[in-house]
PDB file with SEQRES, HELIX, SHEET and CRYST1 records, atoms N, CA, C and O in Angstrom:
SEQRES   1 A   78  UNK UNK UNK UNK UNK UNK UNK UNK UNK UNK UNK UNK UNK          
SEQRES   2 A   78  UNK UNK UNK UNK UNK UNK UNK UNK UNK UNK UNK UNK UNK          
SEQRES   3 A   78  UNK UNK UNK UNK UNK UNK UNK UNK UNK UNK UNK UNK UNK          
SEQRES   4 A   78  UNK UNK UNK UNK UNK UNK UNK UNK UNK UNK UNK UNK UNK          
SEQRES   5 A   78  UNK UNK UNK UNK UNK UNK UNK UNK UNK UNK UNK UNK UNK          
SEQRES   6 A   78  UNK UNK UNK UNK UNK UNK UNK UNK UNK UNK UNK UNK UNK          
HELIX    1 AA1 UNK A   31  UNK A   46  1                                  16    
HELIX    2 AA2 UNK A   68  UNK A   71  1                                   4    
SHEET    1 AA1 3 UNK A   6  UNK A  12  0                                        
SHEET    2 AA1 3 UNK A  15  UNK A  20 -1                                        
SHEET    3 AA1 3 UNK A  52  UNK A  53  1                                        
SHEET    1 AA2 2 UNK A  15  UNK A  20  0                                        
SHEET    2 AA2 2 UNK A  56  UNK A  57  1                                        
CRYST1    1.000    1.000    1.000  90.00  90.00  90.00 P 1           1          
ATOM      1  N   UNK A   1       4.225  12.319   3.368  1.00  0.00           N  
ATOM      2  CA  UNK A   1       4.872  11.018   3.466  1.00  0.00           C  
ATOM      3  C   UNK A   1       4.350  10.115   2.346  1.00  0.00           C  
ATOM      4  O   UNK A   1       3.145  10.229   2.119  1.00  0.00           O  
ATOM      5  N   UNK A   2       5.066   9.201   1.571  1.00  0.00           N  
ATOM      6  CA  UNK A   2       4.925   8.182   0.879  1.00  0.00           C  
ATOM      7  C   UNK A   2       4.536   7.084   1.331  1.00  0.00           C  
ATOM      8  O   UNK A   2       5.683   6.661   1.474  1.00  0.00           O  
ATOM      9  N   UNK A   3       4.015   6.385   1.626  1.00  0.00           N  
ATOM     10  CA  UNK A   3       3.344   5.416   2.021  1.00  0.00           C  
ATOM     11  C   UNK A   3       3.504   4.069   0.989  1.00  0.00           C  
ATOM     12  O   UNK A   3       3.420   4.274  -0.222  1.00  0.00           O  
ATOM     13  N   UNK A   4       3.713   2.834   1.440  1.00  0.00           N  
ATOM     14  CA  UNK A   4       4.571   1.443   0.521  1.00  0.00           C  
ATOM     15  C   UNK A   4       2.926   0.948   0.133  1.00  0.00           C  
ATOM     16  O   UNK A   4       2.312   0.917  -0.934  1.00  0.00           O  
ATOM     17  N   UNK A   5       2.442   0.478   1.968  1.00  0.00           N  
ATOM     18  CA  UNK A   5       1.503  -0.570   1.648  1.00  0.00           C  
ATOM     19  C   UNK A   5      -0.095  -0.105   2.197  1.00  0.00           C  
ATOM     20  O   UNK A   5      -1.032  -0.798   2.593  1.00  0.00           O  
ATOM     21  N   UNK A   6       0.063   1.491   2.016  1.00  0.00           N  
ATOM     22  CA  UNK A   6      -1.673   1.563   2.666  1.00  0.00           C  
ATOM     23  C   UNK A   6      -1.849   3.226   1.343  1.00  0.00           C  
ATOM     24  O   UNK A   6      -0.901   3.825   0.836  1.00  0.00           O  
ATOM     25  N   UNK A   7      -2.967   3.453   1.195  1.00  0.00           N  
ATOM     26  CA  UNK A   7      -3.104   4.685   0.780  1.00  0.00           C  
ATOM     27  C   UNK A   7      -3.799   5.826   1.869  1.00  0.00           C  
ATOM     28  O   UNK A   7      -4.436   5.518   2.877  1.00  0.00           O  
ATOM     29  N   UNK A   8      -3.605   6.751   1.558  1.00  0.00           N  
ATOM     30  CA  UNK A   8      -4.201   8.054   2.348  1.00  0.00           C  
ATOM     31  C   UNK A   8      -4.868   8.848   1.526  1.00  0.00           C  
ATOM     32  O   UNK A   8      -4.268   9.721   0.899  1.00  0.00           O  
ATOM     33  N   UNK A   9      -6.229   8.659   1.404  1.00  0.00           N  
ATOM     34  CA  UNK A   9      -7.201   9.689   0.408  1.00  0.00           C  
ATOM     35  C   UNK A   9      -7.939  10.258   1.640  1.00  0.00           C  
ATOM     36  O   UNK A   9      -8.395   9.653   2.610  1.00  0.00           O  
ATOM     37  N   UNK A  10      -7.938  12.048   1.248  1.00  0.00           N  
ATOM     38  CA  UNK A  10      -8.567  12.707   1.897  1.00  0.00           C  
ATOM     39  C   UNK A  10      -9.262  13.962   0.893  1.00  0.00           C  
ATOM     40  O   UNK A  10      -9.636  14.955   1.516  1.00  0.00           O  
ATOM     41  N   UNK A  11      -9.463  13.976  -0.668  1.00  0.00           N  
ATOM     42  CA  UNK A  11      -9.929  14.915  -1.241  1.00  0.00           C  
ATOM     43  C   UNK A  11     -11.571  15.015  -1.068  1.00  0.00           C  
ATOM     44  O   UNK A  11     -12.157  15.954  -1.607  1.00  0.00           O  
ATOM     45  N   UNK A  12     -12.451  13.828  -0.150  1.00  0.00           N  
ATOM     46  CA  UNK A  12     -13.804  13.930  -0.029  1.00  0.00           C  
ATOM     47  C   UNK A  12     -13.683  14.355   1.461  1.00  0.00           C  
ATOM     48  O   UNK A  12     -14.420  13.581   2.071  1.00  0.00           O  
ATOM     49  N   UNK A  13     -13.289  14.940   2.056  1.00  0.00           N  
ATOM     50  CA  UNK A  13     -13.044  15.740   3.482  1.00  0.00           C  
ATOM     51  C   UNK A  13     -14.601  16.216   3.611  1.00  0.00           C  
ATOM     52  O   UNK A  13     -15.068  16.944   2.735  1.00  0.00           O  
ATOM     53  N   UNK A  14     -15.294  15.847   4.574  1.00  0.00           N  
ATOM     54  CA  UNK A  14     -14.399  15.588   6.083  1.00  0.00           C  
ATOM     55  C   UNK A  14     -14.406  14.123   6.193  1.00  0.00           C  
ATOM     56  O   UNK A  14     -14.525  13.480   7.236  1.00  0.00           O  
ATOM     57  N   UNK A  15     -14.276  13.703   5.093  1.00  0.00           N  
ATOM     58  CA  UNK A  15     -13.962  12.163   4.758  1.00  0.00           C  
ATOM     59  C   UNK A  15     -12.566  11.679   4.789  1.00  0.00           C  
ATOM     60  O   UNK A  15     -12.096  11.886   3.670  1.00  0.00           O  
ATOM     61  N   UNK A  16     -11.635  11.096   5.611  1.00  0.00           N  
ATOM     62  CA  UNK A  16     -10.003  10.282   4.848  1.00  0.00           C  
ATOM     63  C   UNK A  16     -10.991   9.012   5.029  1.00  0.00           C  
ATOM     64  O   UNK A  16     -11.976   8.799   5.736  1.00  0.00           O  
ATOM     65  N   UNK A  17      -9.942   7.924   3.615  1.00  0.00           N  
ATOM     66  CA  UNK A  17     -10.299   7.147   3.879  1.00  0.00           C  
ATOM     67  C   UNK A  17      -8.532   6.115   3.792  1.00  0.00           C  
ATOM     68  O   UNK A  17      -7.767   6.240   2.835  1.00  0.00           O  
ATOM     69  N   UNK A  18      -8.334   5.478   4.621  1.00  0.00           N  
ATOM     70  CA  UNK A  18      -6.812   4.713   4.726  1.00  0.00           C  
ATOM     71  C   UNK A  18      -7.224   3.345   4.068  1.00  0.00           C  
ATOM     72  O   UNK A  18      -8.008   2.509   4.517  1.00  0.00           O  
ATOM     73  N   UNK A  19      -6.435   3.315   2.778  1.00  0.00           N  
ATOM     74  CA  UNK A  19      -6.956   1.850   2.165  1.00  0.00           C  
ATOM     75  C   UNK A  19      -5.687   0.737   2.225  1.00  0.00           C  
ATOM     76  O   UNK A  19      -4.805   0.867   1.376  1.00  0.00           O  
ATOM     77  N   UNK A  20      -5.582  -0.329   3.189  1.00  0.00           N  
ATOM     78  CA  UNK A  20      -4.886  -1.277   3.295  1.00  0.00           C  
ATOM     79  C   UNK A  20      -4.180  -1.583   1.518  1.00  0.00           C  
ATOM     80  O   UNK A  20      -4.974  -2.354   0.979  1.00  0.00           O  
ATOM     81  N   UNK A  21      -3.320  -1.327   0.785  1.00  0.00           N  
ATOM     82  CA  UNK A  21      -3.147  -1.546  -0.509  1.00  0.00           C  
ATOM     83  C   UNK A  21      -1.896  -2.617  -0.846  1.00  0.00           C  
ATOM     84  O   UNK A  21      -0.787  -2.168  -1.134  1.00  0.00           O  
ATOM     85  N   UNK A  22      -2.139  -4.008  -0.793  1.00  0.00           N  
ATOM     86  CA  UNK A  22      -1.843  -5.021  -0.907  1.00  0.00           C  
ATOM     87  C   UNK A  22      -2.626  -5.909  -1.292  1.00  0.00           C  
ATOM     88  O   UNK A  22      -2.745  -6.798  -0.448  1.00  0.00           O  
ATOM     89  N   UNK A  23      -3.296  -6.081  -2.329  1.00  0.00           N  
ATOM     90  CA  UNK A  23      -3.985  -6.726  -2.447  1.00  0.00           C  
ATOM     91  C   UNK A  23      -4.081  -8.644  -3.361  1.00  0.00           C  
ATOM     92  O   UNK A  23      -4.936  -9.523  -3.472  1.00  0.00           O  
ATOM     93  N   UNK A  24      -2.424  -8.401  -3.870  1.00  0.00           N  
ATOM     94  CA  UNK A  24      -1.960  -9.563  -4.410  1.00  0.00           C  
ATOM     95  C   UNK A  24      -1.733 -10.123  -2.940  1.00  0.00           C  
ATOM     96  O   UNK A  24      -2.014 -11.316  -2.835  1.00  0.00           O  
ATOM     97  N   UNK A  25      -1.274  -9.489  -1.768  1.00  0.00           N  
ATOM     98  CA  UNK A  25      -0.481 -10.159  -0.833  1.00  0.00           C  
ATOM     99  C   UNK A  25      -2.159 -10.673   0.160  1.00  0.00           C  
ATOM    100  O   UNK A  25      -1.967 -11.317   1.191  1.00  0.00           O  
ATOM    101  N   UNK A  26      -3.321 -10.421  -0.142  1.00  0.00           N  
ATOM    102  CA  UNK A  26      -4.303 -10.159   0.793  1.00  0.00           C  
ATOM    103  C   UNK A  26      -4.153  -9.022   2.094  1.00  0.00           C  
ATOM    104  O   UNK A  26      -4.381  -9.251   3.282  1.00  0.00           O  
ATOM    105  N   UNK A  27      -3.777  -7.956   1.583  1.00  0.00           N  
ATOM    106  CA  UNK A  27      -3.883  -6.528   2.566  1.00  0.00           C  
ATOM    107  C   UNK A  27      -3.528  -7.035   4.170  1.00  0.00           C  
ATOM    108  O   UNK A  27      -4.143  -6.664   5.169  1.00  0.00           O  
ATOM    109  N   UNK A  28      -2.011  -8.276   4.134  1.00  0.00           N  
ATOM    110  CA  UNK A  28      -1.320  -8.244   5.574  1.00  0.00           C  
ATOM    111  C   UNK A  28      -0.930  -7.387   5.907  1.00  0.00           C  
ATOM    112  O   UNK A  28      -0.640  -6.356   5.301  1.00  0.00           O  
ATOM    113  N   UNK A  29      -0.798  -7.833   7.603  1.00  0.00           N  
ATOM    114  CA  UNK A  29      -0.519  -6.242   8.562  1.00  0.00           C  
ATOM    115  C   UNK A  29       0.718  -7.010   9.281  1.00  0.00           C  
ATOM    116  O   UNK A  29       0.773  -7.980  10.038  1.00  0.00           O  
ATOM    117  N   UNK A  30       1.816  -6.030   8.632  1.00  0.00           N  
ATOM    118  CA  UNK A  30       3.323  -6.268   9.570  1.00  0.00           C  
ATOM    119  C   UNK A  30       3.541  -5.405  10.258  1.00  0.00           C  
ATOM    120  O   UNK A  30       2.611  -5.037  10.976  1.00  0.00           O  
ATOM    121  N   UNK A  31       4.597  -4.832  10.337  1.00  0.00           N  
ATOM    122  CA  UNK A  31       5.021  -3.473  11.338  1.00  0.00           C  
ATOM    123  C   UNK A  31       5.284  -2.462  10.362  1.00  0.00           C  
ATOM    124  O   UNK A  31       5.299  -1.370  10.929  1.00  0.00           O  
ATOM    125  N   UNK A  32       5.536  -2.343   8.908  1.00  0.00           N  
ATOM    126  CA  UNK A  32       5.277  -1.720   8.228  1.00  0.00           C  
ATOM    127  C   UNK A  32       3.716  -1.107   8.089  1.00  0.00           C  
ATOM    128  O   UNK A  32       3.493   0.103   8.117  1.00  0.00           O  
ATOM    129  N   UNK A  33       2.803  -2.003   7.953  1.00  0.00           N  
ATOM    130  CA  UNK A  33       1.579  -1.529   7.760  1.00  0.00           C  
ATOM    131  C   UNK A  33       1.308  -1.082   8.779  1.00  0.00           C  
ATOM    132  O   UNK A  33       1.022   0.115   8.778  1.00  0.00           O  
ATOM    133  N   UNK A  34       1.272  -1.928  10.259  1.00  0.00           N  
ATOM    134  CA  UNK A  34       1.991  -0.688  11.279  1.00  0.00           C  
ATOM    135  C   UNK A  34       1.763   0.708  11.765  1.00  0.00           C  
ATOM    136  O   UNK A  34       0.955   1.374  12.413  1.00  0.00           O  
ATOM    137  N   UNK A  35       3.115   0.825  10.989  1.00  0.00           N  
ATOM    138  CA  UNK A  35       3.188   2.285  11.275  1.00  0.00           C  
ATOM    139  C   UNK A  35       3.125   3.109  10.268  1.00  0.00           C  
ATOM    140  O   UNK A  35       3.664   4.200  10.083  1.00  0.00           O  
ATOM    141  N   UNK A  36       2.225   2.313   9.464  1.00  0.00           N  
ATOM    142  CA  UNK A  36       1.686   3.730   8.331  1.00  0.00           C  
ATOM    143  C   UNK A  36       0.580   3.543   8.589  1.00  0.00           C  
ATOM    144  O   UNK A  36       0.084   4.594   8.181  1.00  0.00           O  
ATOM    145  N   UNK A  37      -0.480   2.783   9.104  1.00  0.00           N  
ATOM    146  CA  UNK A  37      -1.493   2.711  10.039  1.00  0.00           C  
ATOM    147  C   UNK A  37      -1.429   4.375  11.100  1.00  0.00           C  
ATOM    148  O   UNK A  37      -2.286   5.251  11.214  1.00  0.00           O  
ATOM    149  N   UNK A  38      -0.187   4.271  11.656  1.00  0.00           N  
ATOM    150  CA  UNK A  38      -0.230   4.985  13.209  1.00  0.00           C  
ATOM    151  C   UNK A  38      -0.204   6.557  12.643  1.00  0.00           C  
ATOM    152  O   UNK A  38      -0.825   7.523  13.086  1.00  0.00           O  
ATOM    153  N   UNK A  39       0.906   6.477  11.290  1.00  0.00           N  
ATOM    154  CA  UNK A  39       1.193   7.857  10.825  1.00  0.00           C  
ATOM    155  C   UNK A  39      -0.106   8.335  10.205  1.00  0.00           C  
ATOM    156  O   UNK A  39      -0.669   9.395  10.477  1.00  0.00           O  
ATOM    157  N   UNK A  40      -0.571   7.276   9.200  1.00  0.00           N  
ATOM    158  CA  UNK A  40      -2.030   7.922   8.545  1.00  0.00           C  
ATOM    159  C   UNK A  40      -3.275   8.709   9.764  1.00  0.00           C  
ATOM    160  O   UNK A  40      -3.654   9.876   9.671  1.00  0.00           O  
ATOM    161  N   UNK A  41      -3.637   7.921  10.626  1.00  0.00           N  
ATOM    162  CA  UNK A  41      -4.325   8.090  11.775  1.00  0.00           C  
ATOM    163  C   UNK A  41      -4.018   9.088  12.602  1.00  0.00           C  
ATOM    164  O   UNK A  41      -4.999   9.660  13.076  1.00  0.00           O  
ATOM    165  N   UNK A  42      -2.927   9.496  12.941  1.00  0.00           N  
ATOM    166  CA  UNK A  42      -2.217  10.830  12.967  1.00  0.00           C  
ATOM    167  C   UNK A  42      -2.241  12.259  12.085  1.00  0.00           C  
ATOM    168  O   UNK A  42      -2.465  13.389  12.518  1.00  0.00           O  
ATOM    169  N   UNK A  43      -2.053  12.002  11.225  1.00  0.00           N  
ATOM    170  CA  UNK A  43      -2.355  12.313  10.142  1.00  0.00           C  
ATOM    171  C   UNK A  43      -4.150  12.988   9.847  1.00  0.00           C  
ATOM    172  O   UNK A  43      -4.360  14.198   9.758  1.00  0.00           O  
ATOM    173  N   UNK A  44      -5.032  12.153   9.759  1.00  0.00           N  
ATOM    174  CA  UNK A  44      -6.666  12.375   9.659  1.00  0.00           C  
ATOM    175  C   UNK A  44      -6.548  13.725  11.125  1.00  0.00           C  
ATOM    176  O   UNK A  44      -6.952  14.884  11.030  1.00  0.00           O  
ATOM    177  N   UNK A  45      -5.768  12.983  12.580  1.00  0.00           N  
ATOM    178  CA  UNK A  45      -6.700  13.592  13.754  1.00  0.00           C  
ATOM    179  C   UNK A  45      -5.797  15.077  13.325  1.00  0.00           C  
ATOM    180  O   UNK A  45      -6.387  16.108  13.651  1.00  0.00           O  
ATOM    181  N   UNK A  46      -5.129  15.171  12.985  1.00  0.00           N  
ATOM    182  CA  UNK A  46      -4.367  16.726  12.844  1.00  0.00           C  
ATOM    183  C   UNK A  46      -5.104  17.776  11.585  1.00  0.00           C  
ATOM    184  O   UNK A  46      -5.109  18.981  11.337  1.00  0.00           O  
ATOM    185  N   UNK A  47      -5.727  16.469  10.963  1.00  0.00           N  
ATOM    186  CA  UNK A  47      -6.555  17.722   9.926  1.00  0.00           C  
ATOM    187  C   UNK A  47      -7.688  17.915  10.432  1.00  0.00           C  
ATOM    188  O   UNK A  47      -8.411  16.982  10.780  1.00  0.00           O  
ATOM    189  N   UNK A  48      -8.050  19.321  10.562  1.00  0.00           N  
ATOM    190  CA  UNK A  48      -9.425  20.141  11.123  1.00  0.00           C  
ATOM    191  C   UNK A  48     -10.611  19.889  10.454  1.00  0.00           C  
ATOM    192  O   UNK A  48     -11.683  19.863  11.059  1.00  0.00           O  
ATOM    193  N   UNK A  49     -10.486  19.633   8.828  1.00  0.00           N  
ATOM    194  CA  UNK A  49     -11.043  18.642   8.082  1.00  0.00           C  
ATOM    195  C   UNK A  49     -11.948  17.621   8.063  1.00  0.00           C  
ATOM    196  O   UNK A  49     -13.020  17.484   7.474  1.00  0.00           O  
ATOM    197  N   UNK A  50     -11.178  16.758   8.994  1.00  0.00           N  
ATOM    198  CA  UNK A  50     -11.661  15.471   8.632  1.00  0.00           C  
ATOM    199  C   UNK A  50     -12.927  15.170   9.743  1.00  0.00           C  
ATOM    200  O   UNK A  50     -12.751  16.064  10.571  1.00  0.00           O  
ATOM    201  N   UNK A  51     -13.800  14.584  10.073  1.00  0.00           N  
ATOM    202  CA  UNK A  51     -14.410  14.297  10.979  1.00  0.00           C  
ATOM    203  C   UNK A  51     -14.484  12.897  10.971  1.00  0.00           C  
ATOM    204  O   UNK A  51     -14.653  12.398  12.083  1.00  0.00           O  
ATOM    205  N   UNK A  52     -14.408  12.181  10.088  1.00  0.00           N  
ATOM    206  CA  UNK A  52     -14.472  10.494   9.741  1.00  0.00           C  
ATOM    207  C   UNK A  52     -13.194  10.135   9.275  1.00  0.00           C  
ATOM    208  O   UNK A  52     -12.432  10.914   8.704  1.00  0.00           O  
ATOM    209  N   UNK A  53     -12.886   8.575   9.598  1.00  0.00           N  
ATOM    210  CA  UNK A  53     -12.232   7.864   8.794  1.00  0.00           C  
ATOM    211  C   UNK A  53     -12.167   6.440   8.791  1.00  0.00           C  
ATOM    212  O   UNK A  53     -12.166   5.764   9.819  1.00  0.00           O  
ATOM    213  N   UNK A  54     -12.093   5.820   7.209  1.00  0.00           N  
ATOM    214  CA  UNK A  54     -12.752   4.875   7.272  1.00  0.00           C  
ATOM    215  C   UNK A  54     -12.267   4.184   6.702  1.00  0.00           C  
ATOM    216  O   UNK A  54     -12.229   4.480   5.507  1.00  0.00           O  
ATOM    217  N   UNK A  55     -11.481   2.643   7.167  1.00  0.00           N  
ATOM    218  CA  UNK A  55      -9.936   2.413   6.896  1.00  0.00           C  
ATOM    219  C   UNK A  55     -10.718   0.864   5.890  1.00  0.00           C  
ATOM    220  O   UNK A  55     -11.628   0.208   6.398  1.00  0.00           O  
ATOM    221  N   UNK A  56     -10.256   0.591   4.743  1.00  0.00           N  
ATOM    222  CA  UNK A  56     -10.943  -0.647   4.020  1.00  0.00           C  
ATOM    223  C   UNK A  56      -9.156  -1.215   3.605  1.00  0.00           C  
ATOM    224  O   UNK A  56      -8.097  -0.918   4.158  1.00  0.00           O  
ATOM    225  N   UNK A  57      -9.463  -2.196   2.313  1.00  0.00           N  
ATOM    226  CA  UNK A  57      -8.804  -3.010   2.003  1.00  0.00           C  
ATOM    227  C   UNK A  57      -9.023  -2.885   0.513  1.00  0.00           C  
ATOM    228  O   UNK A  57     -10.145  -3.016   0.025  1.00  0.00           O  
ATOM    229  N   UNK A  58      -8.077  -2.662  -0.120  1.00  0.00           N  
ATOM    230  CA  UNK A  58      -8.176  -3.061  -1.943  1.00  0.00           C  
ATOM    231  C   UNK A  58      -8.593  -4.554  -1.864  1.00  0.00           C  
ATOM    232  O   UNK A  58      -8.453  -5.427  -1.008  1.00  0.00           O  
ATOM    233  N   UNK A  59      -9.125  -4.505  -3.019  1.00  0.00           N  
ATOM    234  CA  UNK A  59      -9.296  -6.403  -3.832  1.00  0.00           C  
ATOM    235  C   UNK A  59     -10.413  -6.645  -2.946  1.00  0.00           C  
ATOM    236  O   UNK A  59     -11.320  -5.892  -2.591  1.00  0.00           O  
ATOM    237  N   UNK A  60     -10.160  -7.857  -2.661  1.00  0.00           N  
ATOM    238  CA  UNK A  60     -11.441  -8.933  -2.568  1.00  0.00           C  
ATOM    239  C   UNK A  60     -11.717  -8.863  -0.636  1.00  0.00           C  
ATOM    240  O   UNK A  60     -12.802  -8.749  -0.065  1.00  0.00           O  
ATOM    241  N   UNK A  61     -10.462  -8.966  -0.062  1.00  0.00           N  
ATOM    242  CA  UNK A  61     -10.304  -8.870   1.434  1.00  0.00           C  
ATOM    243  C   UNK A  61      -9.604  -7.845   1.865  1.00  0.00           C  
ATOM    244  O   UNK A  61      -8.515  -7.305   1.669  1.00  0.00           O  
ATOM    245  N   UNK A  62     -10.787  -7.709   2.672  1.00  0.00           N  
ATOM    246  CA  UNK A  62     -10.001  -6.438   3.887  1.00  0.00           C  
ATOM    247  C   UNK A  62      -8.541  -6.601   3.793  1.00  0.00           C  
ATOM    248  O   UNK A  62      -7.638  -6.014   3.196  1.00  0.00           O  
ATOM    249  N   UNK A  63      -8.670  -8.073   4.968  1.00  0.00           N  
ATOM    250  CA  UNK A  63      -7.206  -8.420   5.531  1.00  0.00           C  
ATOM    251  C   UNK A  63      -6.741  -9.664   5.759  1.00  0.00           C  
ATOM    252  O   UNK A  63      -7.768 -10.297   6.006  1.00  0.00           O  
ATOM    253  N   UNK A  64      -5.998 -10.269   5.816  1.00  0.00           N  
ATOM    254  CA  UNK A  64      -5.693 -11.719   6.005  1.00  0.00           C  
ATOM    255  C   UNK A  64      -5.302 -11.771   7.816  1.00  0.00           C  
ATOM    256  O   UNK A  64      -5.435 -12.650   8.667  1.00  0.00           O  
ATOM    257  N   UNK A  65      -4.950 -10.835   7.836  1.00  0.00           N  
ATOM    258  CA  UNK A  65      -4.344 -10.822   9.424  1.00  0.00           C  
ATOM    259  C   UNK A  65      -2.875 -10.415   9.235  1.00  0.00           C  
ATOM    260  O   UNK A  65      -2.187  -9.850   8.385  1.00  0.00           O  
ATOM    261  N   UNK A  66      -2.717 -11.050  10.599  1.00  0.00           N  
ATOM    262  CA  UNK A  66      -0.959 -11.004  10.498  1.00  0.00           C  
ATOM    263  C   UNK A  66      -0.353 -11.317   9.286  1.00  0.00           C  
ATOM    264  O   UNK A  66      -0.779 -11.923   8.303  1.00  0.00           O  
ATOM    265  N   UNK A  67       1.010 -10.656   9.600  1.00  0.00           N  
ATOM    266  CA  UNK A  67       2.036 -11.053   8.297  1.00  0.00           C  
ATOM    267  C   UNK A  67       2.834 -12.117   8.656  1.00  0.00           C  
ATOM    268  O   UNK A  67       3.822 -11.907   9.359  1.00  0.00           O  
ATOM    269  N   UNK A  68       2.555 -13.227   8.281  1.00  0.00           N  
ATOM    270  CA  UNK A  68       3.014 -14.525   8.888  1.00  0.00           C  
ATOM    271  C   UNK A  68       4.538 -14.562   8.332  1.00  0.00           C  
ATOM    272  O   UNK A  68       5.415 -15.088   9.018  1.00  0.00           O  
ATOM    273  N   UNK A  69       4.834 -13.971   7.033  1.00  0.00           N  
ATOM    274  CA  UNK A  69       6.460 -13.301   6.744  1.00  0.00           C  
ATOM    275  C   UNK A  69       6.652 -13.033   7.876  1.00  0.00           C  
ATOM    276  O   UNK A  69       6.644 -14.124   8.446  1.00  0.00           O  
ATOM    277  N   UNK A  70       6.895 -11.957   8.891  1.00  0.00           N  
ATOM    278  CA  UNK A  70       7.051 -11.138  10.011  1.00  0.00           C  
ATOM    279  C   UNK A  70       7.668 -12.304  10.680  1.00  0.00           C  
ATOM    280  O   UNK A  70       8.851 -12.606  10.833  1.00  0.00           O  
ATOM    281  N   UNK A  71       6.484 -12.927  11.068  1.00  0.00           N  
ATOM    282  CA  UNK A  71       6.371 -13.955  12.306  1.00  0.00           C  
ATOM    283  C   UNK A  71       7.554 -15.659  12.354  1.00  0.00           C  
ATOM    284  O   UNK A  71       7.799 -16.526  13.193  1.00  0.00           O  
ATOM    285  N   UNK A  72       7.764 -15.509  11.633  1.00  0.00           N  
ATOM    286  CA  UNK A  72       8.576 -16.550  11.411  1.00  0.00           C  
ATOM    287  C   UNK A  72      10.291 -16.392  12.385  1.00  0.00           C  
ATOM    288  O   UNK A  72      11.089 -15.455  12.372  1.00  0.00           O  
ATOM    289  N   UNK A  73      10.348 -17.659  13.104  1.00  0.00           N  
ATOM    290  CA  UNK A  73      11.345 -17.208  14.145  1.00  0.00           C  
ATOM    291  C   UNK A  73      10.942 -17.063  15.428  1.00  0.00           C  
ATOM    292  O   UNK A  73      11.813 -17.193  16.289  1.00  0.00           O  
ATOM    293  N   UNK A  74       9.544 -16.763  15.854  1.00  0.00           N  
ATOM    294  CA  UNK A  74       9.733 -15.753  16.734  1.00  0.00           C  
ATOM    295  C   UNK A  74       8.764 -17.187  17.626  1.00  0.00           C  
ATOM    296  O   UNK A  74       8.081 -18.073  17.111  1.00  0.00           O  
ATOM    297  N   UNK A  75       9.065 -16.931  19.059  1.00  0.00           N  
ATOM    298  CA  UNK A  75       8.895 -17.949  19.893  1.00  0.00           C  
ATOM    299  C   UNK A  75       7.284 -17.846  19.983  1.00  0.00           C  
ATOM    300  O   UNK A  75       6.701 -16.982  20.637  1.00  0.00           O  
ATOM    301  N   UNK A  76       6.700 -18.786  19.279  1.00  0.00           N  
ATOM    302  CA  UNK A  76       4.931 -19.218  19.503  1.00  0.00           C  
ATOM    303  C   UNK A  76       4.672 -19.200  20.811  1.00  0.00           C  
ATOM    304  O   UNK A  76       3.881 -18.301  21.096  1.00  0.00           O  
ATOM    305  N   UNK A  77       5.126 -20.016  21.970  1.00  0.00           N  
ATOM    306  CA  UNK A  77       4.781 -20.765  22.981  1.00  0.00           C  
ATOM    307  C   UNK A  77       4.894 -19.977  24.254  1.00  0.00           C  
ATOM    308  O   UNK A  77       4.269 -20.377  25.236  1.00  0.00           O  
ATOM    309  N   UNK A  78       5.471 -19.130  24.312  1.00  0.00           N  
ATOM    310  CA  UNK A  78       5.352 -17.973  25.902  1.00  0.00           C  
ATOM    311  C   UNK A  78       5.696 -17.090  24.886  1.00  0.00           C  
ATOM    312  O   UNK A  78       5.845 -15.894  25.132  1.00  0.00           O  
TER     313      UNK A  78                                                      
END                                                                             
């Protein structure tokens, strides 16, 4: 799988490491990041390989948090 906004390095096995890769945007988490989050992580537990994984952020921050793009619209209050 191709992956938009995270990377999947696993050539230091039994090392993956999933790198949040957004780093102009501060490495936000929408439903895209998501579910390449869910697939990568999937991904590590299916390789016999791996025993660790150890999920960081390009640039300066991990993560900003939410993707406040995403969130816009959507009812704050209940």
């Amino acid at each position: 799988m191709t992956y938009v906004t995270i990377r999947y390095e696993d050539a230091d096995a039994p090392i993956a490491r999933i790198v949040l890769n957004q780093p102009e945007r501060r490495n936000p988490i929408g439903p895209l990041t998501c579910g390449e989050l869910i697939h990568a992580l999937g991904r590590a537990g299916a390789d016999e390989r791996v025993r660790c994984v150890i999920v960081t952020g390009a640039g300066k921050v991990f993560s900003a948090g939410g993707d406040l793009g995403h969130m816009q619209g959507k009812d704050a209050g209940a």
